[in-house]
Each structure stands twice: as structure tokens, then as C-alpha cells.
C-alpha positions as CSV (number, residue, x, y, z in Angstrom):
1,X,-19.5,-62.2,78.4
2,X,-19.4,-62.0,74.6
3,X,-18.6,-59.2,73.2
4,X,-20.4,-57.7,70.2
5,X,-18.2,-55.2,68.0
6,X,-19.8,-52.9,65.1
7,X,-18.2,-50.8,62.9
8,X,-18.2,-47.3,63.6
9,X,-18.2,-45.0,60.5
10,X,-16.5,-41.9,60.5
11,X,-14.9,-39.3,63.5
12,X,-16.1,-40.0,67.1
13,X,-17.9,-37.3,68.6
14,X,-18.2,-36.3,72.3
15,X,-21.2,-34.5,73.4
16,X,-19.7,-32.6,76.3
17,X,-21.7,-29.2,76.3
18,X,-21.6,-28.5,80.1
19,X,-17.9,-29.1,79.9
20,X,-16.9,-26.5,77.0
21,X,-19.3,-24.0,78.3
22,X,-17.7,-21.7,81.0
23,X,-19.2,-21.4,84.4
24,X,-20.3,-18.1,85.9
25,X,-17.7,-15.9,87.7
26,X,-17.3,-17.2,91.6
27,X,-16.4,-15.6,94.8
28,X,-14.1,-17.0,97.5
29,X,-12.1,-14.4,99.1
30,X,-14.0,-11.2,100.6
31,X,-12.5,-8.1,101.1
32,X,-8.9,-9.7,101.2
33,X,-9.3,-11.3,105.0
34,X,-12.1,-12.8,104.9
35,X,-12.3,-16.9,102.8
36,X,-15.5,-18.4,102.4
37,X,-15.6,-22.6,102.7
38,X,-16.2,-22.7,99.4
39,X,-16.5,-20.5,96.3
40,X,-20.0,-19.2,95.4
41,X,-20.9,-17.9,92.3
42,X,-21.6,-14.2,91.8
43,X,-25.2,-14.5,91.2
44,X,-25.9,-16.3,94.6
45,X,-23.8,-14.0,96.4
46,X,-25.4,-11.0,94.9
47,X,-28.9,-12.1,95.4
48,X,-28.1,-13.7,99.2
49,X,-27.1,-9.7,99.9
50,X,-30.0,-8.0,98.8
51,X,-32.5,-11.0,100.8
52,X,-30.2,-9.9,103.7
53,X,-30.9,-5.9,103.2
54,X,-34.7,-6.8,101.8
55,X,-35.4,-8.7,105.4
56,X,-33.0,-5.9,107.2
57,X,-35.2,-2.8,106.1
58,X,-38.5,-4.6,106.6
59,X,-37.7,-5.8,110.2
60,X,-36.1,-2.4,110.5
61,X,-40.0,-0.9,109.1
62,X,-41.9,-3.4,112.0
63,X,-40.0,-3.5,114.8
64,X,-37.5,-0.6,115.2
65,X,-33.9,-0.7,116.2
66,X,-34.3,-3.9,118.2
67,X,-31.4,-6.1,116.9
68,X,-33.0,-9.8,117.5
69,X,-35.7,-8.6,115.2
70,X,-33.2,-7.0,112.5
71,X,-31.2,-10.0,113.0
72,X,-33.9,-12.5,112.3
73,X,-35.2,-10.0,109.2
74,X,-31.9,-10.5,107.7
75,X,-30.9,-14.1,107.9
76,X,-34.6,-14.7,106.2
77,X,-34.1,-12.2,103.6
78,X,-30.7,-13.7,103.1
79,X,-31.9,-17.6,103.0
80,X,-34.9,-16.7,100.8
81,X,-31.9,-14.7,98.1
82,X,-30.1,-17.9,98.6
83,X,-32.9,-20.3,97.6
84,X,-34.1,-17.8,94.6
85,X,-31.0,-18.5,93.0
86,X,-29.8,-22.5,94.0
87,X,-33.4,-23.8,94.3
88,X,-34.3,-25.3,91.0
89,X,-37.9,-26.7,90.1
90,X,-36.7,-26.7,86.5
91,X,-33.4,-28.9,86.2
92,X,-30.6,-27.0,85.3
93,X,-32.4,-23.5,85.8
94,X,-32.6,-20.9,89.2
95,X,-35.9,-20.1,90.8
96,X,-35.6,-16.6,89.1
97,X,-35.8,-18.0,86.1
98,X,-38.4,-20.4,86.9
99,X,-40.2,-17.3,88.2
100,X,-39.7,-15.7,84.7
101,X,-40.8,-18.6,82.4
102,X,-44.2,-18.4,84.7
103,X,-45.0,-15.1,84.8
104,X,-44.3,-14.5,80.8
105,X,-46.0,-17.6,80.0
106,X,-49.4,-16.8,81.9
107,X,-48.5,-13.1,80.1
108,X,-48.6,-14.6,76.6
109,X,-51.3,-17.4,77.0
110,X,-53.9,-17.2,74.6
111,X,-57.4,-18.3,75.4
112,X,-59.7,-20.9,72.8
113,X,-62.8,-22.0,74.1
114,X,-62.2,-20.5,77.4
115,X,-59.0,-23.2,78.0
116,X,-55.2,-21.4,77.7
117,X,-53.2,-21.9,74.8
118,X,-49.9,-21.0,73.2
119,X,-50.0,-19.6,69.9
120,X,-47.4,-21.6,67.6
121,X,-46.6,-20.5,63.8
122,X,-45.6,-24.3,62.6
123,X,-43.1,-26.0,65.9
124,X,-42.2,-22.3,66.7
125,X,-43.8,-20.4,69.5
126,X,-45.0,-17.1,68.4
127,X,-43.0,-14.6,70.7
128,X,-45.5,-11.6,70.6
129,X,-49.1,-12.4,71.3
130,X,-51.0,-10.2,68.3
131,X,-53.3,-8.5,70.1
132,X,-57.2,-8.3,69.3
133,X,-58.9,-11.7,67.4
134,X,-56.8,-14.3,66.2
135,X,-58.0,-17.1,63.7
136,X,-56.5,-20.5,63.3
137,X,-57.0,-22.5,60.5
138,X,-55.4,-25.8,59.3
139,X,-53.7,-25.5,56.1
140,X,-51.6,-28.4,54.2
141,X,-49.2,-28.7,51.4
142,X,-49.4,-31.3,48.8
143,X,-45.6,-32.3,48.9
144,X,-44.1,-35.1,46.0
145,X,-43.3,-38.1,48.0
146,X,-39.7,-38.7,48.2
147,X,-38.8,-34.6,48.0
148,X,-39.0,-34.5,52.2
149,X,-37.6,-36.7,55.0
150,X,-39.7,-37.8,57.9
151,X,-39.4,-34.4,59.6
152,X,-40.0,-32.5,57.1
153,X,-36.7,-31.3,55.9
154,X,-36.4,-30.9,52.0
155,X,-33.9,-34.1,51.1
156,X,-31.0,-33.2,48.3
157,X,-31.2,-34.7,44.5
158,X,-29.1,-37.7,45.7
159,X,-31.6,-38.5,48.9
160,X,-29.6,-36.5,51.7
161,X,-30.7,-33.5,53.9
């Protein structure tokens, strides 16, 4: 194999964001006697306990005391709290979260024409929807050629950002 060599200019720099950034608090070890196979975070464990009581009280609310009913109420309400907060459609984010995004994005959506669209002030999505009419028009900026970089960002008197 040959073997190409450029010259690197200046400090090397690790991107290593999901290693400098500090996990979530975990839990192993409950109530002293009792180890788990393997640490879970809080968040998980929290939301696995109220699926368990959420599916406890409901099958508690249909069928009575009968414990194969209360039994079967709580390890659904426990497995859906365990997928709510591993399951991921988005990569990197919980169901919960996914849930969020959807609901406050439908909340927000802005309708042109009858189709749904997000209202943006430049690359930046507008936050708050204003409410009552909004008008969009497309405005420009006559801009000296040379003064801007390809993104737009106003280049220094000796050509740098």
C-alpha cells in the first residue's frame, strides 16, 4: 500500500461529545438486598414503576382483586414505561421525547394554502406561533461582494470570519 502523508496545520482536535458529556444517574442496588443484572438509569426505572402502578390500578378498576388480572395489568404497564423511555424512533432520543417533538410540532404548525408549515425568521424556527394572520414576504439585501462568506457570515478586513 502507499502511503499518502499531508501536513496537518495546527492542534489536533478530538470530537468526543458523547464522551465528555456525563450520563444520567443509574440504579443497581435496591433497597440494600436486592442487585439488579445490570444498572439502569433513573429515568427508565422511574418510568417502568409508574407503567407498573398505571396497569396495576386499571386492572385493579376492570377486574377486581383477582391477582392474574392485576398481575398481567402490571407487567404491561411496566413493559409499556420500559419502552417509553429505551425505545427510540429518533436516534439518540426516548419515546417521551419523540412524543414531545410531535405533539408541539402539530401544536405550532402553521397552515399556507391549506398544507402545514413551520414558521422560520431567517434558518431560525420561530418558537411562538403569533396568533391571528401572518404575512410572508421575500425580502433581500444588496450585499458588496467580497464583505460575506458563502454562508453568509460577515468576513473580517483581512478575508477571515
Amino acid at each position: 500500500m502507499a502511503e499518502t502523508s499531508k501536513r496537518v496545520e495546527g492542534p489536533p482536535m478530538i470530537c468526543a461529545t458523547r464522551v465528555l458529556k456525563p450520563g444520567g444517574a443509574r440504579i443497581g442496588r435496591i433497597a440494600g438486598g436486592f442487585t439488579l443484572p445490570r444498572t439502569l438509569p433513573v429515568v427508565t426505572f422511574v418510568l417502568t414503576g409508574i407503567g407498573a402502578v398505571f396497569g396495576f390500578v386499571l386492572a385493579l378498576l376492570a377486574g377486581g382483586w383477582n391477582p392474574l388480572p392485576l398481575g398481567i395489568g402490571a407487567a404491561l404497564g411496566g413493559g409499556g414505561g420500559y419502552a417509553l423511555a429505551t425505545f427510540s424512533p429518533l436516534r439518540g432520543e426516548s419515546m417521551a421525547k419523540w412524543i414531545l417533538l410531535t405533539l408541539s410540532g402539530t401544536r405550532t404548525k402553521r397552515r399556507i394554502d391549506g398544507k402545514p408549515v413551520t414558521l422560520s425568521v431567517g434558518v431560525a424556527v420561530a418558537g411562538r406561533v403569533p396568533v391571528g394572520r401572518v404575512r410572508i414576504r421575500q425580502s433581500a439585501v444588496r450585499v458588496r461582494p467580497g464583505t460575506v462568506d458563502d454562508r453568509g457570515v460577515a468576513l473580517t478586513r483581512d478575508g477571515g470570519a
